[in-house]
N, CA, C and O atoms as a GROMACS GRO file, in nm:
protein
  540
    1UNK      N    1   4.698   1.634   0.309
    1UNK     CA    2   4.622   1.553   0.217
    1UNK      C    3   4.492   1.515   0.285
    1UNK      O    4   4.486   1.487   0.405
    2UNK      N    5   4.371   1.515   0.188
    2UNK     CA    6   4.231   1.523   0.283
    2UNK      C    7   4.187   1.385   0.266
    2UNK      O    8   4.131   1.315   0.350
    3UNK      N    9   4.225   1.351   0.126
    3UNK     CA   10   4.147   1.188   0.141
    3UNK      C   11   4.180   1.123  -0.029
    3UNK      O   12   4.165   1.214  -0.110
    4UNK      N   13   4.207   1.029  -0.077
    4UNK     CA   14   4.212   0.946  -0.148
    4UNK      C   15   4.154   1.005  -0.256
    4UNK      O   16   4.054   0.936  -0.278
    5UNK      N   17   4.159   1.105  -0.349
    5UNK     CA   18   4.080   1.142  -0.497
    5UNK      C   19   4.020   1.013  -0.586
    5UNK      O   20   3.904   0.972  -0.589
    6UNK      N   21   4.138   0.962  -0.658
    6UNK     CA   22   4.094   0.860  -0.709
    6UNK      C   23   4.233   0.734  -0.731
    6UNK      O   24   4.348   0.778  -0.729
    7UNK      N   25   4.219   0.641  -0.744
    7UNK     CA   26   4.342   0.518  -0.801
    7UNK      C   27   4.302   0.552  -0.927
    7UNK      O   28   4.182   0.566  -0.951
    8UNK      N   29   4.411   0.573  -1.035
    8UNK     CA   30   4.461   0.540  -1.180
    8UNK      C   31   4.512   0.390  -1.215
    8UNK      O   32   4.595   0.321  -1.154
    9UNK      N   33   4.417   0.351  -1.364
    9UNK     CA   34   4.475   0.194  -1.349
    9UNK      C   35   4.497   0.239  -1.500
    9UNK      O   36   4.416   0.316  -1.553
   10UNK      N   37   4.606   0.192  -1.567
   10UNK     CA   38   4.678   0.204  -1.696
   10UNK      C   39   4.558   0.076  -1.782
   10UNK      O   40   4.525  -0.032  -1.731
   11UNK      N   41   4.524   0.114  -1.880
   11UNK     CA   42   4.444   0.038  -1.963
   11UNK      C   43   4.511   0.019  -2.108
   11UNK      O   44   4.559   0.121  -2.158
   12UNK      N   45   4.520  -0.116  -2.191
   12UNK     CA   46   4.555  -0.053  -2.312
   12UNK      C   47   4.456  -0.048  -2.415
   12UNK      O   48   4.477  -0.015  -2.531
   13UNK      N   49   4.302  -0.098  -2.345
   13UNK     CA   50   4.190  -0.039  -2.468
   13UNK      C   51   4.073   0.015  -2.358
   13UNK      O   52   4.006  -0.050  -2.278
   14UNK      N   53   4.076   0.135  -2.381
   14UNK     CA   54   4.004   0.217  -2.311
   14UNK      C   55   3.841   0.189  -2.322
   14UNK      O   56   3.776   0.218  -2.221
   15UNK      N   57   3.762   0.129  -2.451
   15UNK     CA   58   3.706   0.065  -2.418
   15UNK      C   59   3.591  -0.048  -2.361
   15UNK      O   60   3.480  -0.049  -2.307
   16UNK      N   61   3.678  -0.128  -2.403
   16UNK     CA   62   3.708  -0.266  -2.355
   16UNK      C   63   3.687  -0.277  -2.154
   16UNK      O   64   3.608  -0.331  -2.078
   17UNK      N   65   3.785  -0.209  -2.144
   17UNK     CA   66   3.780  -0.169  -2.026
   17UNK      C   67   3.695  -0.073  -1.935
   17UNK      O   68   3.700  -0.048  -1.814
   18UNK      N   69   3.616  -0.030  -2.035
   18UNK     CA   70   3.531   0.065  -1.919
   18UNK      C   71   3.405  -0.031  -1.950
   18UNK      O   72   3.313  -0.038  -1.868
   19UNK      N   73   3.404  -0.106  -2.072
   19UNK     CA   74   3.261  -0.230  -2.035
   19UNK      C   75   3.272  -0.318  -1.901
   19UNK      O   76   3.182  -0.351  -1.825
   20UNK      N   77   3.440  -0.354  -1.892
   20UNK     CA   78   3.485  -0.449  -1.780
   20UNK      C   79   3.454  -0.366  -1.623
   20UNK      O   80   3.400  -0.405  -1.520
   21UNK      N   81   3.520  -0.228  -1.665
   21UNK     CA   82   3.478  -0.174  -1.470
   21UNK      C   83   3.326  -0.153  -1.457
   21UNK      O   84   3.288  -0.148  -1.339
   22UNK      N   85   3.198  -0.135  -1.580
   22UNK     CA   86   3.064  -0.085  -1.595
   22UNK      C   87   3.006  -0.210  -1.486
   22UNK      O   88   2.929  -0.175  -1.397
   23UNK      N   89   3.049  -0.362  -1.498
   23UNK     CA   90   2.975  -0.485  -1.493
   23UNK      C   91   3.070  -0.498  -1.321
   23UNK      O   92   3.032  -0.526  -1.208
   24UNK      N   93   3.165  -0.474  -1.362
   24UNK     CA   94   3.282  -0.505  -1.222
   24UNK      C   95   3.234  -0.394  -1.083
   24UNK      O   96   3.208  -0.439  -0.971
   25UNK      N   97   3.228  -0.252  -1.117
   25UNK     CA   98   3.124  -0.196  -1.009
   25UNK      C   99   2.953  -0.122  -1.036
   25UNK      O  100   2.909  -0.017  -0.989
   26UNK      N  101   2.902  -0.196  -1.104
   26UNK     CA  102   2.765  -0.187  -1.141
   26UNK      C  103   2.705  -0.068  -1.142
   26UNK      O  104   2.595  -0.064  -1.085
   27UNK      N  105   2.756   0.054  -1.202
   27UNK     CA  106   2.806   0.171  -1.221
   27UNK      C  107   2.824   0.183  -1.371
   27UNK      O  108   2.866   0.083  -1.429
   28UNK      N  109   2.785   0.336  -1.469
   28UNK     CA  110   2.867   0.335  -1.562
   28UNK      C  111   2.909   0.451  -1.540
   28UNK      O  112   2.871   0.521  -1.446
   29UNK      N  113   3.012   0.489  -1.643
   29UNK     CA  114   3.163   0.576  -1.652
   29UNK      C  115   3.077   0.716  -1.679
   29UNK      O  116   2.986   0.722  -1.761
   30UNK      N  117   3.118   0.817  -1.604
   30UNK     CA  118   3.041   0.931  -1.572
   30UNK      C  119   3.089   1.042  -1.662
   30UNK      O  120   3.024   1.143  -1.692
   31UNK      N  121   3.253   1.000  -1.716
   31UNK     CA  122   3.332   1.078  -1.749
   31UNK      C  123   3.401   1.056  -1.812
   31UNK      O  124   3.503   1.020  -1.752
   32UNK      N  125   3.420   1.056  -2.007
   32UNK     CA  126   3.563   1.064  -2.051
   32UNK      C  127   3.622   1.176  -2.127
   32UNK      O  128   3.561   1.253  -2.200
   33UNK      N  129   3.764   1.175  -2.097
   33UNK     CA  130   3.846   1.298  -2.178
   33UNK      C  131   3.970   1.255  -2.147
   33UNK      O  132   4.041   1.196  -2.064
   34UNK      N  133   3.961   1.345  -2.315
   34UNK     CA  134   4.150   1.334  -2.357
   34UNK      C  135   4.266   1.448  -2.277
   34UNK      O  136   4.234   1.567  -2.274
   35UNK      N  137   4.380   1.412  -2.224
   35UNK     CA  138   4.415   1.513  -2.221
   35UNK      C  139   4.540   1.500  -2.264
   35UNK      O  140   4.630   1.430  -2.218
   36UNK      N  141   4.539   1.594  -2.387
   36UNK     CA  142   4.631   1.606  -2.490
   36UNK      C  143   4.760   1.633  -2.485
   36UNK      O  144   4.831   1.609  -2.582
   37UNK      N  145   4.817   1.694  -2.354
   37UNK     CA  146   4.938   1.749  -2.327
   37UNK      C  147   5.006   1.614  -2.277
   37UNK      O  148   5.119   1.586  -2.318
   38UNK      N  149   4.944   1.537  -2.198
   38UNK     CA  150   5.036   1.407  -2.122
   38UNK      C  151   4.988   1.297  -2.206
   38UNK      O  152   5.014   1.190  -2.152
   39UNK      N  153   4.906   1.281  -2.357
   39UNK     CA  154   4.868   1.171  -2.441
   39UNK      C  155   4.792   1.074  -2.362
   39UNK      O  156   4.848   0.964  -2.370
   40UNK      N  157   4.700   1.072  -2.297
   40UNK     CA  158   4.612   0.996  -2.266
   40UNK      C  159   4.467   0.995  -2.277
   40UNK      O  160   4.434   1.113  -2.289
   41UNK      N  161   4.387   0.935  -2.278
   41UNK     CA  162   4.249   0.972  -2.253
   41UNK      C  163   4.202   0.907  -2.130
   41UNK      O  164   4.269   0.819  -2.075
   42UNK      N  165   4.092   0.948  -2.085
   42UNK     CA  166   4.081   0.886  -1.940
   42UNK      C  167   3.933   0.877  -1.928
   42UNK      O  168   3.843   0.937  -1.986
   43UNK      N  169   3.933   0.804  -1.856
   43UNK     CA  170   3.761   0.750  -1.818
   43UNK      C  171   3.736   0.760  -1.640
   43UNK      O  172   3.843   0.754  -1.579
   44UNK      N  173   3.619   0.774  -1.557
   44UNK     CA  174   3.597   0.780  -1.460
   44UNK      C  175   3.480   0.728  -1.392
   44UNK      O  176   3.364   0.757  -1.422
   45UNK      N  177   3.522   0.631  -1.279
   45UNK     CA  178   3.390   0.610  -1.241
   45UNK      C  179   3.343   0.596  -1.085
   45UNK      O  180   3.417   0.559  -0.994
   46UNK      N  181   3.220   0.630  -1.073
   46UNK     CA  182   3.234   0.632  -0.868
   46UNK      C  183   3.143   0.522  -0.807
   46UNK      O  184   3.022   0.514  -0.828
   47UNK      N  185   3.196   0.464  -0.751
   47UNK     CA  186   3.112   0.376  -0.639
   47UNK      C  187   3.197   0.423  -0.525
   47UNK      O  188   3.314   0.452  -0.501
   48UNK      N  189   3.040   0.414  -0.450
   48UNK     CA  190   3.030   0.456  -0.329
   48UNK      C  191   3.101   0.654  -0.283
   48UNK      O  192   3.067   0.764  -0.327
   49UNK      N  193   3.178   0.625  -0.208
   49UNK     CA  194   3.276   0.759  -0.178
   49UNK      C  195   3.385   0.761  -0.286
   49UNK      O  196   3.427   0.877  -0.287
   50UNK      N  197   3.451   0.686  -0.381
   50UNK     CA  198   3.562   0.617  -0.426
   50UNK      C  199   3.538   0.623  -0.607
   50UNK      O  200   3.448   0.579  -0.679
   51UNK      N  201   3.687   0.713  -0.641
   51UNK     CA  202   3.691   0.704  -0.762
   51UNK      C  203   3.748   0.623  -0.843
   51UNK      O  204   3.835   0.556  -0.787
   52UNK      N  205   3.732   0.596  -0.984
   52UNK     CA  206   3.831   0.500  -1.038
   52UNK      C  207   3.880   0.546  -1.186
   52UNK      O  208   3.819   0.508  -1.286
   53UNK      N  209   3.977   0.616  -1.193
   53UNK     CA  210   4.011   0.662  -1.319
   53UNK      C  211   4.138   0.564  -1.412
   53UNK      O  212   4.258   0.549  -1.390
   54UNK      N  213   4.015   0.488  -1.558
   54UNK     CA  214   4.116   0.468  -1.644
   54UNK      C  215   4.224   0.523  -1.732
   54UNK      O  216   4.206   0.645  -1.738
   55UNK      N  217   4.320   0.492  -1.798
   55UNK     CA  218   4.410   0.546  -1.846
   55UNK      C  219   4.463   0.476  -2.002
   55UNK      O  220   4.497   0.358  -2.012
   56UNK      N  221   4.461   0.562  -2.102
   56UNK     CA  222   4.490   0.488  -2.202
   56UNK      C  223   4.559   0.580  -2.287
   56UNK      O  224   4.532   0.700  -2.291
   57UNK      N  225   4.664   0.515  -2.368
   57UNK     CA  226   4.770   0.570  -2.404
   57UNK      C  227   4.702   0.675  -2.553
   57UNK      O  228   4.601   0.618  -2.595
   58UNK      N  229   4.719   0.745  -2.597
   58UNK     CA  230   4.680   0.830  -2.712
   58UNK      C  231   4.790   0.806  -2.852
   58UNK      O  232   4.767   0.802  -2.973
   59UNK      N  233   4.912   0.795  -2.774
   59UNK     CA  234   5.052   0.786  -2.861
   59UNK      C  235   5.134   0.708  -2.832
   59UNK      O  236   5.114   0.689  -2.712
   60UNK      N  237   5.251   0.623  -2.874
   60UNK     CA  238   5.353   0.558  -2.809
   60UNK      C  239   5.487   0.670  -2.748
   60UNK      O  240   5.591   0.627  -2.698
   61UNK      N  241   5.458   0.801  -2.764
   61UNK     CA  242   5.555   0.830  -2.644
   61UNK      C  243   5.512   0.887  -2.484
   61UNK      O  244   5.565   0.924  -2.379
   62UNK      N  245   5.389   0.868  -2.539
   62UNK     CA  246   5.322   0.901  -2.330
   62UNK      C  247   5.388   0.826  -2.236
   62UNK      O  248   5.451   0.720  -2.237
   63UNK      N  249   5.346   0.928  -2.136
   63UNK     CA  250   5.400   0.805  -2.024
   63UNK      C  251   5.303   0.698  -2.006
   63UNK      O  252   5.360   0.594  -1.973
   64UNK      N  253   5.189   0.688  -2.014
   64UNK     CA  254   5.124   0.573  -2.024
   64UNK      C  255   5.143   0.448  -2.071
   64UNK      O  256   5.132   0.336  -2.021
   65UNK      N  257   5.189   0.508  -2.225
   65UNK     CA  258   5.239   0.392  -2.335
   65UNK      C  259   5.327   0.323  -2.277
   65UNK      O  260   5.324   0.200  -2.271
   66UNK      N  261   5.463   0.439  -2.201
   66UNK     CA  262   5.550   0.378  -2.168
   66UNK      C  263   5.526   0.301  -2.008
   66UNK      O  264   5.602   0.212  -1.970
   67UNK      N  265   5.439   0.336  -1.948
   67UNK     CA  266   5.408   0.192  -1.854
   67UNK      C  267   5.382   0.078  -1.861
   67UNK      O  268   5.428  -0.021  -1.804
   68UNK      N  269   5.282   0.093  -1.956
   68UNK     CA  270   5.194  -0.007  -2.039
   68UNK      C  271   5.289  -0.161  -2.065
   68UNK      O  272   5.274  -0.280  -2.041
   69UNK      N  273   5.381  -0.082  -2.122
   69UNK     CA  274   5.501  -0.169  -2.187
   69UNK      C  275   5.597  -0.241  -2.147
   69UNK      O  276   5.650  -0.346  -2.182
   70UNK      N  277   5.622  -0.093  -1.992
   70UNK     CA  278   5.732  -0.197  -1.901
   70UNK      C  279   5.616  -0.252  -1.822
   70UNK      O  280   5.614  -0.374  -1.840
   71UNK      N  281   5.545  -0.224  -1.761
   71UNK     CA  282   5.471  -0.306  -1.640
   71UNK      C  283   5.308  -0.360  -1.702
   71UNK      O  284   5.248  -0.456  -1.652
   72UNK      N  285   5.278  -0.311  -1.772
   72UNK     CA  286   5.145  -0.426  -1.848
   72UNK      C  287   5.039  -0.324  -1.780
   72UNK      O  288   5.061  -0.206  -1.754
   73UNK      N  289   4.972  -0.365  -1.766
   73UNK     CA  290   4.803  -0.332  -1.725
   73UNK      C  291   4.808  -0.318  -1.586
   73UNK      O  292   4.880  -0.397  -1.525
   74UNK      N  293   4.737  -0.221  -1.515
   74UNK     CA  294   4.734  -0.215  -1.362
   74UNK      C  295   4.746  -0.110  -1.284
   74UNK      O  296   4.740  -0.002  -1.344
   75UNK      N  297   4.762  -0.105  -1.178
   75UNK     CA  298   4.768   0.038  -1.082
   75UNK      C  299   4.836   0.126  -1.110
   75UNK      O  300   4.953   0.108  -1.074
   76UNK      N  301   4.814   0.227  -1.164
   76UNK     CA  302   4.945   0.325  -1.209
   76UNK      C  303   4.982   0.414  -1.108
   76UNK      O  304   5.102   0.425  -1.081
   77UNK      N  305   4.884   0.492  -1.038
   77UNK     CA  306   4.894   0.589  -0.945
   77UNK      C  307   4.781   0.615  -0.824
   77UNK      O  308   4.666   0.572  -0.837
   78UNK      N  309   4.812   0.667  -0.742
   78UNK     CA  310   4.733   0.664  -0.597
   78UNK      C  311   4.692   0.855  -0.605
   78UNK      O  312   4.791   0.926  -0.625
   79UNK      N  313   4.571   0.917  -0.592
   79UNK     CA  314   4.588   1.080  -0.616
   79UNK      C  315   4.534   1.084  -0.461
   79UNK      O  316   4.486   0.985  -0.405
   80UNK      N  317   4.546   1.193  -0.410
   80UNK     CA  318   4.532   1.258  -0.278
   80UNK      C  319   4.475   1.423  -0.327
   80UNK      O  320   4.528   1.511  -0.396
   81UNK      N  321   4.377   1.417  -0.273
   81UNK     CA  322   4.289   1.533  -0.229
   81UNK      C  323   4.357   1.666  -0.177
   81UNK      O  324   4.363   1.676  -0.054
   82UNK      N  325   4.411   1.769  -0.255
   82UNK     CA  326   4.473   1.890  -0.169
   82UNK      C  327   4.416   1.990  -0.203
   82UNK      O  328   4.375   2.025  -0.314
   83UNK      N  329   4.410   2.072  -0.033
   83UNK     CA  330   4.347   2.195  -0.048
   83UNK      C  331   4.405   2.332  -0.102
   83UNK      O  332   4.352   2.441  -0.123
   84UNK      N  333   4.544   2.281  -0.117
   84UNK     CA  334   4.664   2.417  -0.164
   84UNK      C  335   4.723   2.323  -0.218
   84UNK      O  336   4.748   2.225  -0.149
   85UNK      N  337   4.751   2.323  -0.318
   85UNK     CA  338   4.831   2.233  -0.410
   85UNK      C  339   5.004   2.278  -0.407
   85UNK      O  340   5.103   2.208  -0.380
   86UNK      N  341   4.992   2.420  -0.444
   86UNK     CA  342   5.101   2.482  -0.421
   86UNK      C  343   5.185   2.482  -0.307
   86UNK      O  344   5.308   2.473  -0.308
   87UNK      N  345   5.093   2.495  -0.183
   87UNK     CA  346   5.168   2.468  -0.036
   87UNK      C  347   5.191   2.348  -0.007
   87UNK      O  348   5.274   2.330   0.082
   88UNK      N  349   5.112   2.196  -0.090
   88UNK     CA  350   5.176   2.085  -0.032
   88UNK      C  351   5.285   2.062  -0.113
   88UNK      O  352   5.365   1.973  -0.085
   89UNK      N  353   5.299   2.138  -0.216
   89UNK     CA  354   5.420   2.097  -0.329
   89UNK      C  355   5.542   2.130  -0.271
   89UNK      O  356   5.657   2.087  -0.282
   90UNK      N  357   5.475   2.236  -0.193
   90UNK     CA  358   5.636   2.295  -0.163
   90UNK      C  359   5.682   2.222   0.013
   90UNK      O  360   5.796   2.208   0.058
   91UNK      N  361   5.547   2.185   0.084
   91UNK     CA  362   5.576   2.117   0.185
   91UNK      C  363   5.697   1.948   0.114
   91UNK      O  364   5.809   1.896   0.120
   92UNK      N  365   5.603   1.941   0.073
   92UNK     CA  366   5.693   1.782   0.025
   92UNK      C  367   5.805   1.781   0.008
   92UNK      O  368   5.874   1.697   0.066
   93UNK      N  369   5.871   1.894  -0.096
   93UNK     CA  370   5.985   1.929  -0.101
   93UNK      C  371   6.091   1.991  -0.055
   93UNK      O  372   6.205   2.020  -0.090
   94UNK      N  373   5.992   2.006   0.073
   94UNK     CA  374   6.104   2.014   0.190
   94UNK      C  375   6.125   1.924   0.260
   94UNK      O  376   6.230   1.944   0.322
   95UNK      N  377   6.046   1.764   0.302
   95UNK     CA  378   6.037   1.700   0.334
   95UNK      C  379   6.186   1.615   0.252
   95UNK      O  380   6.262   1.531   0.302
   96UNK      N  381   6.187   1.664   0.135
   96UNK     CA  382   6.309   1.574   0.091
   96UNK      C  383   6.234   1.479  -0.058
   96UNK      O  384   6.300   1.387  -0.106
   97UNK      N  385   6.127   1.505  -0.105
   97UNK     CA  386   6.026   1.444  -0.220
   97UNK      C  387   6.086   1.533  -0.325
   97UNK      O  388   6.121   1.651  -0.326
   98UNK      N  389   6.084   1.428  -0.420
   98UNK     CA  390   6.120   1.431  -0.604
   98UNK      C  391   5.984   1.464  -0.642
   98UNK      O  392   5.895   1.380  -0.629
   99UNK      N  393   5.956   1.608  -0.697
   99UNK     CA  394   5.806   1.642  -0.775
   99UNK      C  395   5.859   1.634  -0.910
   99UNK      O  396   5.956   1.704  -0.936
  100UNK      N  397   5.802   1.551  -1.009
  100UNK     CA  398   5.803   1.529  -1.119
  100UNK      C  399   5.750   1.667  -1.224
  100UNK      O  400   5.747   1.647  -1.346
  101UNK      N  401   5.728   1.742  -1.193
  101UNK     CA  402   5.662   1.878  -1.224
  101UNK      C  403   5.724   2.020  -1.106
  101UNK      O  404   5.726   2.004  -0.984
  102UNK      N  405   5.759   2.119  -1.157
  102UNK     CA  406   5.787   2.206  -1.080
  102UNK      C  407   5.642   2.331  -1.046
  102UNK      O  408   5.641   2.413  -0.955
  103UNK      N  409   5.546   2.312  -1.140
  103UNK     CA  410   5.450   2.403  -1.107
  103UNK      C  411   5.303   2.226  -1.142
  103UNK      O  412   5.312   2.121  -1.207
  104UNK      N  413   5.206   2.284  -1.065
  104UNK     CA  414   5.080   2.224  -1.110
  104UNK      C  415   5.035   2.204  -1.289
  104UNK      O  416   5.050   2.294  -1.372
  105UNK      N  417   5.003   2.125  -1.308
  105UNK     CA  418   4.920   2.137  -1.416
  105UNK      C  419   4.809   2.116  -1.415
  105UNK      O  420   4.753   2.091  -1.308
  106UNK      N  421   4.716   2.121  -1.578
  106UNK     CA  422   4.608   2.111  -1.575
  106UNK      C  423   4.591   1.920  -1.605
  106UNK      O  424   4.645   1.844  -1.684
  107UNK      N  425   4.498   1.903  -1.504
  107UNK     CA  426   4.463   1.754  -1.528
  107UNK      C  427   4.334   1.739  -1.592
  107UNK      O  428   4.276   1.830  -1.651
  108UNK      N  429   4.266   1.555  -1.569
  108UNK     CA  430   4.199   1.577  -1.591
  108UNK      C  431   4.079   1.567  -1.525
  108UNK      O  432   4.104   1.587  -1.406
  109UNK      N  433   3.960   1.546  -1.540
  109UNK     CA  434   3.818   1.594  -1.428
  109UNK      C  435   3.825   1.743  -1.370
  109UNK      O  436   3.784   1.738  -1.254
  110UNK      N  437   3.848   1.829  -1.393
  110UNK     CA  438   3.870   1.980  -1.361
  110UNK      C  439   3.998   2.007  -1.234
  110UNK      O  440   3.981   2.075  -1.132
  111UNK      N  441   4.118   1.940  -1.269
  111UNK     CA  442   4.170   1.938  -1.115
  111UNK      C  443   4.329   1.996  -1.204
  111UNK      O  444   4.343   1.990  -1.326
  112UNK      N  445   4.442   2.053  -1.099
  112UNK     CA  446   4.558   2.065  -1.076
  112UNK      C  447   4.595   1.971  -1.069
  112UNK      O  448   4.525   1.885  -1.016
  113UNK      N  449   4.706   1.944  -1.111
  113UNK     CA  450   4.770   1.829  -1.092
  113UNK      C  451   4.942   1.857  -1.031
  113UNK      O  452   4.995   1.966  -1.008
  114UNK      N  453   4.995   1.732  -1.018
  114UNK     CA  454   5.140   1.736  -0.961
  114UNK      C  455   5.145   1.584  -0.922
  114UNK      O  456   5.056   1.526  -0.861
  115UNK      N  457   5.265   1.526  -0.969
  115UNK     CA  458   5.257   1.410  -0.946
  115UNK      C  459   5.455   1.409  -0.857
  115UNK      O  460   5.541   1.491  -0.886
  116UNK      N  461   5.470   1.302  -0.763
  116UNK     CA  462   5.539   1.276  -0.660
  116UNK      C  463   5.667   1.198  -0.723
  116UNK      O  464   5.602   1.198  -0.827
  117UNK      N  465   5.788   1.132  -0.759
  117UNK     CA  466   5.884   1.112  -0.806
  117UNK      C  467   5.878   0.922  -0.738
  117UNK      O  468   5.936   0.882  -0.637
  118UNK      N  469   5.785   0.832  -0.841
  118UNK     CA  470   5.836   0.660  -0.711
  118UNK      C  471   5.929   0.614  -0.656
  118UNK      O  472   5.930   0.508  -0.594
  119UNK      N  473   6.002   0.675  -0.668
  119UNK     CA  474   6.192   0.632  -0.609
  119UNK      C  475   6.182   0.702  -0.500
  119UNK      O  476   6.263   0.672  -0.412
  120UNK      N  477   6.093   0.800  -0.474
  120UNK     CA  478   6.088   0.831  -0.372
  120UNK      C  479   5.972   0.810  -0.218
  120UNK      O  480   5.983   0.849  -0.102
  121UNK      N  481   5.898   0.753  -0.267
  121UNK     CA  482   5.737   0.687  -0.250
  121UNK      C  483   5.744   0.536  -0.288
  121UNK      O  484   5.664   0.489  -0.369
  122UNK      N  485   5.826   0.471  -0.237
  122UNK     CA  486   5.870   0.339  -0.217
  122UNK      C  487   5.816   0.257  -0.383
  122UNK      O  488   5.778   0.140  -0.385
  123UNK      N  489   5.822   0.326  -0.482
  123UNK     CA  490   5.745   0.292  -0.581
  123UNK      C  491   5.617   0.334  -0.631
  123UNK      O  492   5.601   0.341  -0.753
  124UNK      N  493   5.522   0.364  -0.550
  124UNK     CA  494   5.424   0.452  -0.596
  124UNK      C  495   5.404   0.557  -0.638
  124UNK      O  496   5.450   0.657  -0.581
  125UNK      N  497   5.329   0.564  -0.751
  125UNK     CA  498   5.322   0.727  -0.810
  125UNK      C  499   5.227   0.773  -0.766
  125UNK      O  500   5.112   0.735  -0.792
  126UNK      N  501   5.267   0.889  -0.670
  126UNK     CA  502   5.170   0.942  -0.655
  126UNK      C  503   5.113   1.107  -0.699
  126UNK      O  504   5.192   1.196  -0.730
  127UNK      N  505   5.007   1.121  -0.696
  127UNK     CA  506   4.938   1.237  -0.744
  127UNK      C  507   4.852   1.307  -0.644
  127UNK      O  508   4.776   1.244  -0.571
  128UNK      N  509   4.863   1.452  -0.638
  128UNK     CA  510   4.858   1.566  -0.603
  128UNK      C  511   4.723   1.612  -0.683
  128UNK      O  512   4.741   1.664  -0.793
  129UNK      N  513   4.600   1.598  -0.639
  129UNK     CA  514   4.496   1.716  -0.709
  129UNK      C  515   4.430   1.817  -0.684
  129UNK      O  516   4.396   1.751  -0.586
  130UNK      N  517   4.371   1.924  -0.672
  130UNK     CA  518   4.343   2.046  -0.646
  130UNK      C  519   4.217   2.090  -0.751
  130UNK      O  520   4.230   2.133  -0.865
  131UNK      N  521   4.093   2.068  -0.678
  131UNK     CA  522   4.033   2.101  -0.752
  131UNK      C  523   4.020   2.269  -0.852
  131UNK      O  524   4.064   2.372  -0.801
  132UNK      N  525   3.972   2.269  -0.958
  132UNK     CA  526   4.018   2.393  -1.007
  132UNK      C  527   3.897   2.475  -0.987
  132UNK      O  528   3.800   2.458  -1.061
  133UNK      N  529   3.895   2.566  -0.888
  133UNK     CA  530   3.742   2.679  -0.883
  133UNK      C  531   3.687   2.779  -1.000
  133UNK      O  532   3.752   2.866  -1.058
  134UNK      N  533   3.606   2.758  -1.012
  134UNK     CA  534   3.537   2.823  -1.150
  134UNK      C  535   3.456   2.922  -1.087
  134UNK      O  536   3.391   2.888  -0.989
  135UNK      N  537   3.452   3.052  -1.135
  135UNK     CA  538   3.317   3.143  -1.085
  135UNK      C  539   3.263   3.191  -1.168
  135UNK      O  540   3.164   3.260  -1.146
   0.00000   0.00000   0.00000
């Protein structure tokens, strides 16, 4: 893992909330999109080295919705920077890690995705991204 991608914070008005992070890091949101397969839409924004991607539910059966609901508003997930997505997937899982996904998917901001199992990550969800190369 190379370095910290971005923190995910669960929102339930997308926003509402990107006026609140615009004024909170004096910055506006560089980036939004839906991504339709996991029901969310998402927003993005950078200060400094450091990303900050919101999260907002599309449907009540996302997993979003369903955070939203048990745990309210707040940190959803921690992503980590990988240069082989595939080789840390399979490192982890030898390590003894629950991957919530058996192959990468498509996320969102142009990246792979794979997210880590919290029961196994003392509670944190974490995420796996890989940027996706275009030529």
């Amino acid at each position: 893992m190379r370095k910290i991608e971005h923190i995910g914070i669960a929102v339930k008005d997308l926003d509402s909330s990107c006026d609140l992070y615009e004024k909170l890091l004096n910055t506006t949101c560089y980036k939004k999109e839906e991504v339709a397969s996991e029901g969310v839409n998402t927003a993005f924004f950078k200060t400094g080295g450091n990303k900050i991607e919101l999260l907002s539910a599309t449907n009540e059966d996302s997993p979003i919705a369903k955070f939203l609901e048990k745990r309210g508003e707040g940190i959803h997930h921690i992503a980590f920077d990988v240069a082989d997505i595939l080789a840390e997937m399979e490192r982890l899982k030898g390590e003894g890690f629950t991957l919530l996904n058996e192959q990468p998917k498509k996320g969102a901001d142009n990246k792979l995705v794979c997210f880590l199992h919290p029961k196994g990550t003392n509670g944190v969800l974490i995420e796996l991204c890989q940027e996706i190369k275009t030529t």
